[in-house]
C-alpha positions in Angstrom: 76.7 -32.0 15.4 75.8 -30.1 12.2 72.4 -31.7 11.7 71.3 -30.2 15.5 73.4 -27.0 15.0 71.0 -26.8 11.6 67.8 -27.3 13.3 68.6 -25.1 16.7 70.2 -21.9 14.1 67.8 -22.4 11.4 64.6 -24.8 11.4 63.1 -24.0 15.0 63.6 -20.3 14.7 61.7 -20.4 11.2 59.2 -23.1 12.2 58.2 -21.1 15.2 58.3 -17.3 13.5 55.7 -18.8 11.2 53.0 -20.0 13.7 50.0 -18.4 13.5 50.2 -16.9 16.7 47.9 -13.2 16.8 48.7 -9.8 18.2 46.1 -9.5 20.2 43.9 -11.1 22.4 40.6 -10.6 19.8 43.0 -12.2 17.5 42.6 -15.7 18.9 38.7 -15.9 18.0 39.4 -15.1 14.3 42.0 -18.1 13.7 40.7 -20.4 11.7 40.5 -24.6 11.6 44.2 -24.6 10.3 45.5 -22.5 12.3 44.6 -24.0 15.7 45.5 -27.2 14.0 49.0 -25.8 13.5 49.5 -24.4 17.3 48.6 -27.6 18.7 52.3 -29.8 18.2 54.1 -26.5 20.3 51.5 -26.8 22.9 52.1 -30.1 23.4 55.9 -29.5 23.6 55.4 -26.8 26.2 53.3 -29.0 28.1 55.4 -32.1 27.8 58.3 -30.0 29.0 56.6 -28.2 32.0 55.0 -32.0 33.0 57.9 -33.3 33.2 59.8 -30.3 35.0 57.1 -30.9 37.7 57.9 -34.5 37.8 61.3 -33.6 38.0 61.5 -30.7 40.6 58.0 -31.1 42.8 58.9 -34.1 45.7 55.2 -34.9 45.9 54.7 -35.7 42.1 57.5 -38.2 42.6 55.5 -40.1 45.4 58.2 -40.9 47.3 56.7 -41.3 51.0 53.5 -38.7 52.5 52.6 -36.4 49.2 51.5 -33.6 51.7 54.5 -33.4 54.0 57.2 -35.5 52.7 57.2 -38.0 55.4 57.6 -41.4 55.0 56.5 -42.6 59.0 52.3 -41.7 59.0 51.7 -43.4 62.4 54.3 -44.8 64.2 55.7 -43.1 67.6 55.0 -39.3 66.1 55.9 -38.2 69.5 59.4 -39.1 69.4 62.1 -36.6 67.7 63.3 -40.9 65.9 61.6 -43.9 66.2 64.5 -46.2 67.4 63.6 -50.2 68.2 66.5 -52.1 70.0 65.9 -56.0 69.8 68.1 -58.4 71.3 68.7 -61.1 68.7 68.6 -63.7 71.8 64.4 -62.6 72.0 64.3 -63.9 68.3 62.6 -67.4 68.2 63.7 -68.4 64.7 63.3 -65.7 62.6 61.6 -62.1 62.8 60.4 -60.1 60.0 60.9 -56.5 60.4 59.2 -53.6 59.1 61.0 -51.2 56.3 57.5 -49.6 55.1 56.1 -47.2 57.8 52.9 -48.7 57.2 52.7 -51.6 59.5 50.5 -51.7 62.7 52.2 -53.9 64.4 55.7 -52.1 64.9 58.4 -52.9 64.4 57.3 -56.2 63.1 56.1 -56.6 59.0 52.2 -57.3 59.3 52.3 -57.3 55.1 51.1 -53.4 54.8 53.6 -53.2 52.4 52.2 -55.3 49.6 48.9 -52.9 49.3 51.6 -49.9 48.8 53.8 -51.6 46.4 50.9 -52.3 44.5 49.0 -48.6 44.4 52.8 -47.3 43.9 54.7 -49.6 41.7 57.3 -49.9 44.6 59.2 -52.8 46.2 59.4 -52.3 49.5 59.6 -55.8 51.7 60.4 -56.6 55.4 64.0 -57.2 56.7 63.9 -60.8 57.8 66.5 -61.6 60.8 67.2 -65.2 61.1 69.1 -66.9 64.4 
């Protein structure tokens, strides 16, 4: 714990009082070569930090589902308060694949829209498959 209390106490505080950073505003067209040079590894910190604080906090930079309204069901039934499907597992032939995506056009049944979105997304969505 030493070694971090060290750097948090001591090395940060002095690293960062001695960046070249100017009073004013006129000040930052007089730096020189160096001196942007220097200012660029706590930039990148700040910006590294804030990226990932909107990864972390903004729903739509996740890309989980719609990115404009957090919905994960585009087209299916939109009149309905739930989309709710009762099947009677008697109707089955020998098996049915079933749709876990949203993205199918042919609902509730998988039509293989999923494999287009689990490749642009890096997911791994797949069909619930009911056998008799």
């Amino acid at each position: 714990m030493e070694p971090i209390s060290h750097l948090v106490k001591s090395t940060l505080p002095n690293y960062l009082s001695n960046l070249p950073i100017p009073d004013s505003f006129g000040g930052w067209f007089k730096l020189s070569f160096k001196d942007w040079l220097a200012l660029i590894p706590p930039t990148a910190v700040v910006a590294g930090i804030g990226y990932a604080s909107y990864l972390a906090f903004y729903p739509a930079a996740q890309g989980r589902c719609n990115q404009t309204n957090g919905r994960c069901n585009n087209h299916v039934r939109k009149h309905e308060a739930k989309v709710v499907d009762m099947i009677d597992v008697e109707d089955i032939a020998e098996k049915a694949a079933f749709c876990r995506c949203w993205k199918t056009k042919n609902w509730p049944y998988c039509d293989g829209s999923h494999a287009e979105h689990n490749k642009q997304t890096g997911d791994n969505v797949g069909p619930v498959v009911i056998k008799k």
